[in-house]
C-alpha positions as CSV (number, residue, x, y, z in Angstrom):
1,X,0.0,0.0,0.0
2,X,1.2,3.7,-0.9
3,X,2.1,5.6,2.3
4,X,-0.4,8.4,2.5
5,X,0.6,11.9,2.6
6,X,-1.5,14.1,4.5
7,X,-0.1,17.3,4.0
8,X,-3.1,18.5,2.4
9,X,-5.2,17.8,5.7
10,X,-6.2,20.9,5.3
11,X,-9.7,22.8,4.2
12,X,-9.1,24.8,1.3
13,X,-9.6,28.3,2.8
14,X,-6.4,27.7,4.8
15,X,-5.2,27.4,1.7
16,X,-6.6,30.1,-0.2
17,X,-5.2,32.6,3.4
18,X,-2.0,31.6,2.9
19,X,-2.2,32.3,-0.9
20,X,-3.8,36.1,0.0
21,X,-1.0,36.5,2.8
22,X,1.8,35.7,0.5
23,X,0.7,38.0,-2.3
24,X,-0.1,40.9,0.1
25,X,3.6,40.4,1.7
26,X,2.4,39.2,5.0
27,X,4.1,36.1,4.9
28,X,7.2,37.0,7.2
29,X,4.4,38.6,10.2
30,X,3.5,36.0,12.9
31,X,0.8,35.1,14.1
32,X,-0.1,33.5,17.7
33,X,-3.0,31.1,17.6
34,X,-4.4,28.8,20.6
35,X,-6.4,25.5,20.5
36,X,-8.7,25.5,23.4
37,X,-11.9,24.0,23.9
38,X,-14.8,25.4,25.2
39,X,-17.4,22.9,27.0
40,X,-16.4,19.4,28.7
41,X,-17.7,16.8,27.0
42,X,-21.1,15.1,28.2
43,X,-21.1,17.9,31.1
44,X,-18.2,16.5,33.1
45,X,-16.0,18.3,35.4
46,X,-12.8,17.9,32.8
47,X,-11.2,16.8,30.0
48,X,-7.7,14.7,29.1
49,X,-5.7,16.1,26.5
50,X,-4.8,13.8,23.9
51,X,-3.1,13.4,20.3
52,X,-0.2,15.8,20.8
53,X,2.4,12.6,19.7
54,X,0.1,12.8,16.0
55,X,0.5,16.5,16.0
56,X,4.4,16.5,16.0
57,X,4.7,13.4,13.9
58,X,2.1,15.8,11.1
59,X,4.6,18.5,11.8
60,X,7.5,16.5,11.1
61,X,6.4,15.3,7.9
62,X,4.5,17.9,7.1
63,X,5.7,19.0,3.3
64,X,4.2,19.4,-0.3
65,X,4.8,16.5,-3.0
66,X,4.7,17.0,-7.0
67,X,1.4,15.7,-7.1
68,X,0.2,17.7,-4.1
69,X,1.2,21.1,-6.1
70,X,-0.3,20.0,-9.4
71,X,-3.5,19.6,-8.1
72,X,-3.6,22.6,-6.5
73,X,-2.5,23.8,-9.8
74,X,-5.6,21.9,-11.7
75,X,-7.9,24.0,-9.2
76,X,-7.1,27.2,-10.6
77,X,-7.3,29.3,-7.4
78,X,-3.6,30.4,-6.9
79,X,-0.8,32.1,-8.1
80,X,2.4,30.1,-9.3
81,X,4.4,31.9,-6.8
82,X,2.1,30.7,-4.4
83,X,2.4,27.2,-5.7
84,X,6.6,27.5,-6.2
85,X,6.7,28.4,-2.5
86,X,5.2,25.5,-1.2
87,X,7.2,22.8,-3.0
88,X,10.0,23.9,-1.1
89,X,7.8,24.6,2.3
90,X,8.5,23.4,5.9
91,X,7.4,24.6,8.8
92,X,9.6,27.0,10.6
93,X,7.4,27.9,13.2
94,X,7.2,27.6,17.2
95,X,4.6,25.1,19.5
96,X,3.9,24.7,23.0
97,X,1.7,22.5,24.6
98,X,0.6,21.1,27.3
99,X,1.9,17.4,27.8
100,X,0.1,14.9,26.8
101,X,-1.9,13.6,29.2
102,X,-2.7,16.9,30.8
103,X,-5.8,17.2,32.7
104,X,-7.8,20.0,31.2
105,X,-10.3,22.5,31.3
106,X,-12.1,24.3,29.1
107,X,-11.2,28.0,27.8
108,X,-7.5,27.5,28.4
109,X,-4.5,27.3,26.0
110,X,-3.8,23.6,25.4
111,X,-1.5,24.4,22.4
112,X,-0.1,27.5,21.2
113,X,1.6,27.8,17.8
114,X,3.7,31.4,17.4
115,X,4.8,31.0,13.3
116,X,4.5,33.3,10.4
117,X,1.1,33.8,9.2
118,X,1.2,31.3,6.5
119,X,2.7,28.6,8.4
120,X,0.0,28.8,11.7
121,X,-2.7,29.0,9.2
122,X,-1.7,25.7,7.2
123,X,-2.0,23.5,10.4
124,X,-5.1,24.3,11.6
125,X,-7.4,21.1,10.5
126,X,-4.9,19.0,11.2
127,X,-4.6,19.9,14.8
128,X,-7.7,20.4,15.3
129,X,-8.7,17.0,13.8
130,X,-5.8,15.0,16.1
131,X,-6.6,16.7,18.9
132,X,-10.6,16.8,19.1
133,X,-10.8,12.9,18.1
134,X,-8.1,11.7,20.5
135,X,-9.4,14.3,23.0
136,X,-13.0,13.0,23.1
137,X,-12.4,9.4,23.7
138,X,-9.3,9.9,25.9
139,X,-12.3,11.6,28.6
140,X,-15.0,9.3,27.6
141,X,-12.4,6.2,28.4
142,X,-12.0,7.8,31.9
143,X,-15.7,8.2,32.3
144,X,-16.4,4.5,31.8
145,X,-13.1,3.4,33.4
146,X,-14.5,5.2,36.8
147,X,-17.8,3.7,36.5
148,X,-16.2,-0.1,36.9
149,X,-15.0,1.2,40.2
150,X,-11.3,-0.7,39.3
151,X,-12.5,-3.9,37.1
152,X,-10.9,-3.8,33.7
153,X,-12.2,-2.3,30.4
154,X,-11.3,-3.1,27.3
155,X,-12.2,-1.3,23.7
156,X,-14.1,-3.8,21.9
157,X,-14.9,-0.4,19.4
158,X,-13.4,-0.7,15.8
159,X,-16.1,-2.2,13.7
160,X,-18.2,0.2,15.2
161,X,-15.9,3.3,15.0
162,X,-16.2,5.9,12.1
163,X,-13.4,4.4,10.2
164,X,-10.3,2.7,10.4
165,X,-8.3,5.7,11.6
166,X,-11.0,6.3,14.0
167,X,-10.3,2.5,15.7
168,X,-6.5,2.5,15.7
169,X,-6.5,6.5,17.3
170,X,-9.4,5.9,19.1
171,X,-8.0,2.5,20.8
172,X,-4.6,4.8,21.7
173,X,-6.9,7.7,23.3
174,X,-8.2,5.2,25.4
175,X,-5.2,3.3,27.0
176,X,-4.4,7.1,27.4
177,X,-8.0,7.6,29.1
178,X,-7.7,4.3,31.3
179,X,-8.7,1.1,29.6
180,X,-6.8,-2.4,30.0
181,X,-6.7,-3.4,26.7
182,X,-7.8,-2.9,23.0
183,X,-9.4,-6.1,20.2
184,X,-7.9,-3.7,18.0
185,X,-4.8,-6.1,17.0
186,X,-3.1,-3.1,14.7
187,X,-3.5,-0.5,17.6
188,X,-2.0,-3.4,20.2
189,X,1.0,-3.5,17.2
190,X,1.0,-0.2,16.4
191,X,1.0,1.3,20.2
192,X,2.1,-1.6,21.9
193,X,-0.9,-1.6,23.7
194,X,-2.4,-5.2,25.2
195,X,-4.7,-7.2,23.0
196,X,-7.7,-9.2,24.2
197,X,-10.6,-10.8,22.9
198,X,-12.8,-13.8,23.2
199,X,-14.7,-15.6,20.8
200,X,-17.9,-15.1,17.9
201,X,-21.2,-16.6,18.2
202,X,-20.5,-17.4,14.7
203,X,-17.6,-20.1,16.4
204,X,-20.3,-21.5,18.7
205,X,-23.1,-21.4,15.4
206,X,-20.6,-23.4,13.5
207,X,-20.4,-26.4,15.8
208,X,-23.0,-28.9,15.3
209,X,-23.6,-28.3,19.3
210,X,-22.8,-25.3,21.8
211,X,-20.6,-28.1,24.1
212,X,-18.8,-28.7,21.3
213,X,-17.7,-25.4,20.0
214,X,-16.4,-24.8,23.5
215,X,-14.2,-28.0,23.6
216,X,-12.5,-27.6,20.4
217,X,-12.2,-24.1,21.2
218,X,-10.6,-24.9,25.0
219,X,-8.7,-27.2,23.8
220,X,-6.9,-25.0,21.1
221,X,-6.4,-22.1,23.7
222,X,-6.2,-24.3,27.2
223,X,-4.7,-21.1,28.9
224,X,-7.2,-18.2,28.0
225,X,-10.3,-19.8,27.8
226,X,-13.3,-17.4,27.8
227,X,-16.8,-19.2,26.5
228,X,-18.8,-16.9,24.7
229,X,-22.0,-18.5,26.8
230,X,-25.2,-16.5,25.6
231,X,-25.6,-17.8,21.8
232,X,-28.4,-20.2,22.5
233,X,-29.5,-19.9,26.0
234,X,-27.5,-19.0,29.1
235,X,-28.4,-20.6,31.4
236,X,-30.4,-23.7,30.3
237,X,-27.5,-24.6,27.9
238,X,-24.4,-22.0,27.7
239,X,-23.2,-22.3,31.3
240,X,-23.7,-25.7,32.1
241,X,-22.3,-26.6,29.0
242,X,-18.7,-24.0,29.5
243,X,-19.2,-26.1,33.1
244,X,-18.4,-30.1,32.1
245,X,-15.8,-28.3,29.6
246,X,-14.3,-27.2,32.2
247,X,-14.5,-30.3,34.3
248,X,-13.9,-32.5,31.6
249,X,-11.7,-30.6,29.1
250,X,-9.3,-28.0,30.9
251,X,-8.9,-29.6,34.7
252,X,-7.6,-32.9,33.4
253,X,-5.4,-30.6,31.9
254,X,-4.6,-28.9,34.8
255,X,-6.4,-25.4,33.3
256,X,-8.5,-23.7,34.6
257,X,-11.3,-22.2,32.8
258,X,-10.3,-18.0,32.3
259,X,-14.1,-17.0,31.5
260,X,-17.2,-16.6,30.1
261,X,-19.2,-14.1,28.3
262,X,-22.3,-12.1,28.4
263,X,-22.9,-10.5,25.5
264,X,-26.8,-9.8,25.6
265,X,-30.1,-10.0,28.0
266,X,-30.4,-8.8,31.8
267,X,-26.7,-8.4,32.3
268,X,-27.0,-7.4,36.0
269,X,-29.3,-10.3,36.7
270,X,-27.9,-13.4,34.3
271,X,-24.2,-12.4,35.8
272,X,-25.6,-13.2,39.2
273,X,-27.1,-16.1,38.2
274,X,-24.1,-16.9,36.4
275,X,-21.7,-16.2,39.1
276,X,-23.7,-18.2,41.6
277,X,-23.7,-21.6,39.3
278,X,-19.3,-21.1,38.4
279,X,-19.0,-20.7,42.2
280,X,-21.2,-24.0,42.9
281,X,-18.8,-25.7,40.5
282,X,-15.9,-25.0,42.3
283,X,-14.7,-22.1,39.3
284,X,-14.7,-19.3,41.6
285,X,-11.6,-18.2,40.3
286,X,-13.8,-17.7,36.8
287,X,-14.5,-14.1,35.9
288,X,-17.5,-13.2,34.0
289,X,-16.9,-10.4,31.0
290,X,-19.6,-8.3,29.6
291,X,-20.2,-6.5,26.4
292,X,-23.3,-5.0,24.9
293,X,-23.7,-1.4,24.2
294,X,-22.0,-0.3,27.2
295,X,-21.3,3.2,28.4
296,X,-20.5,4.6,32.4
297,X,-24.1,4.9,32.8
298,X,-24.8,1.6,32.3
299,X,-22.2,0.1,34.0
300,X,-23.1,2.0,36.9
301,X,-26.5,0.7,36.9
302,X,-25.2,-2.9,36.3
303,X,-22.7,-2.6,39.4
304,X,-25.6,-0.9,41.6
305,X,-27.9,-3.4,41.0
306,X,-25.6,-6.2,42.4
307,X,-24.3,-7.4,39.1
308,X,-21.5,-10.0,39.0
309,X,-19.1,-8.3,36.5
310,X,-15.6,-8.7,36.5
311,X,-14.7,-6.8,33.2
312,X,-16.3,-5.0,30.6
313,X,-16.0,-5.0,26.8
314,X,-16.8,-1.5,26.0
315,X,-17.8,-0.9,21.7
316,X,-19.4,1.5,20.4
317,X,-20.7,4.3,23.4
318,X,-16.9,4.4,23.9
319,X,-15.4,4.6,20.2
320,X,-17.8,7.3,19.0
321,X,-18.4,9.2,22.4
322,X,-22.0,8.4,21.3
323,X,-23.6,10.7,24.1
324,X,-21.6,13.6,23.3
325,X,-19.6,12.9,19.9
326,X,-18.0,16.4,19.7
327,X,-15.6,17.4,21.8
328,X,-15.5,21.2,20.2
329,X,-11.7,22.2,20.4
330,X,-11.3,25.5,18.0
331,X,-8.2,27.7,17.0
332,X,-8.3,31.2,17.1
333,X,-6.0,33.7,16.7
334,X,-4.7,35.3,19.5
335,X,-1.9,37.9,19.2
336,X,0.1,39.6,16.1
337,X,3.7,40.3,15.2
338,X,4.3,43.0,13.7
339,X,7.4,45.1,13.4
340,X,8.8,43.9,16.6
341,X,5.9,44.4,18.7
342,X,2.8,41.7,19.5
343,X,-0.5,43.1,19.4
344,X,-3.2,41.0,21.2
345,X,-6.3,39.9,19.0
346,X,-9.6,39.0,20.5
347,X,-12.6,38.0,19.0
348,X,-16.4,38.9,20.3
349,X,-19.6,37.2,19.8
350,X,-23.2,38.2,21.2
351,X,-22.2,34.6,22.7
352,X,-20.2,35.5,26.1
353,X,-19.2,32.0,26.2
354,X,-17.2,32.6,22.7
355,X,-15.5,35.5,23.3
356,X,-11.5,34.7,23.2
357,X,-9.0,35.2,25.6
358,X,-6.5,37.6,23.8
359,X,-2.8,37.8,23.5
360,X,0.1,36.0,24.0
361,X,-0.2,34.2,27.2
362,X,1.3,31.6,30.3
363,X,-1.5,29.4,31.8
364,X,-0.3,27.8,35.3
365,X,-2.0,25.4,37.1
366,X,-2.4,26.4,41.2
367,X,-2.1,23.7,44.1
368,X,-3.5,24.1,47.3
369,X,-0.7,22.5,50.8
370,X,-2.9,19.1,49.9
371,X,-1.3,19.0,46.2
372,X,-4.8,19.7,45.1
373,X,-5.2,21.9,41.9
374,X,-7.4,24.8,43.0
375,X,-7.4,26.7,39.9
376,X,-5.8,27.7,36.8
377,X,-4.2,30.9,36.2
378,X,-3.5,33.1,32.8
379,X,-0.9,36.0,32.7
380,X,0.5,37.8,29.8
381,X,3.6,36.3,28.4
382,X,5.6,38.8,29.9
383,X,5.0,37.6,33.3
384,X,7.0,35.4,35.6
385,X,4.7,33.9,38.6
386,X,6.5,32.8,41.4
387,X,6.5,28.4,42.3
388,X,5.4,29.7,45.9
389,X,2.8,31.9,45.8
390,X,1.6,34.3,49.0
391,X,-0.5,36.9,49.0
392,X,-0.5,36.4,45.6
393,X,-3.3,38.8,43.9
394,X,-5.6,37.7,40.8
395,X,-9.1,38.2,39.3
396,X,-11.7,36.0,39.5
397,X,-13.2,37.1,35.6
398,X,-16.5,36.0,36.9
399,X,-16.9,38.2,39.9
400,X,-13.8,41.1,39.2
401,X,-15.0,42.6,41.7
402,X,-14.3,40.1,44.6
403,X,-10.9,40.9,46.1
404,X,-8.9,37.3,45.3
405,X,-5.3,36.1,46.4
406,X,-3.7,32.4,46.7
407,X,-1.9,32.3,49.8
408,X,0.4,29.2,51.0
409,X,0.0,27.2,46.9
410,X,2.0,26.5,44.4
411,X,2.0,27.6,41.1
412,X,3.1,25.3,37.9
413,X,3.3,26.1,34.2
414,X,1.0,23.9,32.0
415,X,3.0,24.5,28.4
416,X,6.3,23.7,27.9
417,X,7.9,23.6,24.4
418,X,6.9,20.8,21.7
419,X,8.7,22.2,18.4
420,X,11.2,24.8,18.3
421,X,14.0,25.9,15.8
422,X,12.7,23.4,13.0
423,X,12.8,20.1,15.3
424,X,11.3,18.3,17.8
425,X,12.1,19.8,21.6
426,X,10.1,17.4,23.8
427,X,11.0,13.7,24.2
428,X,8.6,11.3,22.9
429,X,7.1,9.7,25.9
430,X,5.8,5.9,26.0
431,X,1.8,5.6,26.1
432,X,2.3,3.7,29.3
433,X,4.0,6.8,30.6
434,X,1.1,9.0,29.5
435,X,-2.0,6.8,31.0
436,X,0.4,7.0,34.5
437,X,0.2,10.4,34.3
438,X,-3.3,11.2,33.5
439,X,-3.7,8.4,36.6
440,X,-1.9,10.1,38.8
441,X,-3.0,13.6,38.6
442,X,-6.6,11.8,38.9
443,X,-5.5,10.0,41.7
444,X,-3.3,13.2,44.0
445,X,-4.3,16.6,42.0
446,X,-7.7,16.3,41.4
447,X,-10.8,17.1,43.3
448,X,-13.3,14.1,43.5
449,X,-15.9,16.7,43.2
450,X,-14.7,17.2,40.2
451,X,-14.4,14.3,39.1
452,X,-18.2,12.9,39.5
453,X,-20.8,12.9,36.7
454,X,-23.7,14.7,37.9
455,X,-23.2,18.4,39.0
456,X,-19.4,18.3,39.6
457,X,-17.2,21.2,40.9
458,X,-16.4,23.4,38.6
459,X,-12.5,24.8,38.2
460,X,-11.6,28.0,38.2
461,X,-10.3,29.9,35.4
462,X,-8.2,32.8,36.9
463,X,-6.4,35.8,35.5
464,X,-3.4,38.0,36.8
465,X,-4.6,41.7,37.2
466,X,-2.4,42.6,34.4
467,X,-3.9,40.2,31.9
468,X,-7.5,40.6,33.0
469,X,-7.1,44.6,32.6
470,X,-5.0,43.8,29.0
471,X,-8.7,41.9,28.1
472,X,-11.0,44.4,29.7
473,X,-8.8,47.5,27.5
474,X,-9.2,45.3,24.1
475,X,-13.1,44.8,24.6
476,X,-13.6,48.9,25.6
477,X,-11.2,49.7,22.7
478,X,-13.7,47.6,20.1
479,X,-16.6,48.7,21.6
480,X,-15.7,52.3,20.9
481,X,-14.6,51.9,17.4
């Protein structure tokens, strides 16, 4: 197969802006844009940020073929200057992110690109699209992976995800989000990510009896055996059957049988049912996996009404974000260079919620003694907060009024530099690494109020005096004019 080139990622007005810069002799300005979001996904308390490792590697590769400029060239929209440029082109700008990983929250700079004007408006799709896709099912993951209270998920989503891309990213975002293990065998290769699965009713319909499928099938994988149980009748016939294979199969083998699996009916009530005949057997050391249109909603019904679960597959709800399949990340421009001096953009809407935060900017994240994080904080580029923080002043942009300081936290800066100088700054980290950290921060930084599904807490979005006022002076200055 022909390696793709996705260089043109791109939707054509990016394309026709670059063209207008370059013949208006704006190419050489820069530009500071942002990617923030602006809404957590299915009204959660946060988000995980995900797909920054796609971004760099798009960066990195990130040039125009023959091909590429002749059919630009067949589209008749822009000058052969234009189209001379870009076969030479690279990307010579600057990008800082977050890490990957990074708990989020909405409104806040999770990338920044600083570049001349044609080069920050090339990328835009492309970020957007790795970063919104991965983004989305890297905080949908965590949602479900919370609701199994610590039994395992797995992604059981690729033949129900939007397309092959959309499985093998998808199954990456959620390792990164929290799940065990993906079906997905090209993510497991491509990410190194653990592969499970079990077995088809088509195995079991292919047998000329339910007992038998499950023999051949136990005795061809002795040491992972998990019986698909609910193709005929789950009880009557699918678990006493995996039962005397069990007996009479795996234990004179001296196996044990792994599992079986629900895969349709009254999950909470047929896994208890289920558990109770394994456990009369002696096979109490035989978990019971579930699958069927799961999402953290269901689950949490399953485990409250006593269900006997001890992983869940997870398809569809999970590969599509199905209750809340946008995850909204935009990329707005922010701040101008021009002739040595940055000039802060901002744009307005009758829409509060859409107006931008302007300029060129430093987002920190602020922890309480506890190691809690309390808020987050913008300041203009310009300014340097301290790692201990007392009496420290800012504005609360929802009540200016209120007089604010963080006494006795610490303060940490959330970007730190991704691509600088024409190459790659920041070390590639290992997925396991990421899915530690978004663990971890879960885990000590926090709040559990934030982290619940109905109603959760709310975190604060601060501003230094000196940005909020820079914000306050752009809006007046528009109004006027």
């Amino acid at each position: 197969m022909k390696e793709r080139q996705l260089s043109l990622l791109m939707d054509l007005y990016e394309l026709t802006m670059a063209n207008g810069y370059f013949l208006d002799g704006n190419a050489d300005d820069k530009a500071v844009f942002d990617v923030f979001y602006r809404k957590n996904p299915d009204n959660g308390g946060f988000a995980i940020f995900a797909g920054l490792e796609q971004v760099i590697s798009y960066i990195e590769n990130l040039h125009f073929t023959v091909e590429d400029v002749d059919y630009l060239r067949s589209l008749g929209l822009y000058d052969e200057f234009f189209l001379q440029y870009l076969t030479d082109y690279h990307f010579t700008g600057h990008i800082d992110a977050m890490l990957e990983g990074t708990i989020v929250y909405p409104n806040e700079p999770l990338l920044t690109v600083t570049a001349p004007l044609i080069d920050a408006q090339l990328i835009e799709t492309a970020l957007l699209a790795f970063i919104n896709h991965q983004s989305l099912i890297a905080t949908k993951a965590r949602r479900i992976v919370k609701a199994a209270e610590g039994r395992a998920v797995s992604d059981f989503g690729a033949r129900r995800a939007h397309n092959a891309d959309a499985a093998i990213y998808g199954a990456r975002a959620a390792y990164i989000g929290g799940v065990s293990s993906t079906a997905t065998v090209l993510a497991g290769k491509q990410f190194g990510i653990p592969v499970s699965g079990t077995m088809a009713h088509s195995w079991v319909m292919y047998y000329k009896s339910e007992k038998e499928a499950f023999k051949k099938f136990a005795e061809l994988y002795p040491d992972n055996a998990v019986l698909l149980v609910d193709t005929y009748n789950v009880l009557d016939s699918g678990v006493p059957h995996a039962i005397q294979v069990a007996k009479e199969v795996l234990e004179p083998m001296g196996k044990r049988l792994a599992g079986v699996r629900l895969d349709s009916g009254d999950l909470a009530y047929l896994s208890q049912q289920v558990r109770q005949a394994l456990d009369k057997a002696g096979l109490t050391d035989c978990k019971i996996v579930a699958s069927n249109s799961l999402d953290e909603y269901t689950i949490t019904s399953l485990l409250h009404q006593g269900g006997c679960i001890d992983m869940f597959g997870v398809g569809e709800r999970l590969i599509t974000a199905k209750s809340d399949p946008v995850f909204g990340g935009v990329y707005k421009l922010a701040a101008v260079e021009h002739e040595g001096l940055c000039q802060p953009r901002i744009k307005i809407s009758e829409t509060v919620e859409k107006i931008t935060n302007p300029g060129k900017k430093r987002v920190y994240r602020i922890y309480n003694q506890e190691g809690y994080a309390i808020a987050d904080l913008l300041t203009l580029a310009s300014e340097t907060v301290p790692a201990l923080l007392d009496n420290y002043q800012y504005i609360d942009p929802q009540k200016p009024w209120k007089h604010r300081v963080f006494t006795g936290c610490v303060a940490r800066e959330l970007q730190v530099p991704v691509w600088h100088d024409g190459k790659r700054v920041q070390k590639e980290r290992s997925l396991d690494e990421i899915a530690e950290f978004v663990q971890g921060q879960l885990d000590h930084e926090v709040w559990p109020e934030e982290q619940r599904f109905d109603n959760p807490h709310v975190h604060y979005l601060d501003m230094s005096p000196a940005y909020y006022q820079m914000k306050m002076e752009l809006l007046s200055h528009i109004d006027r004019d």
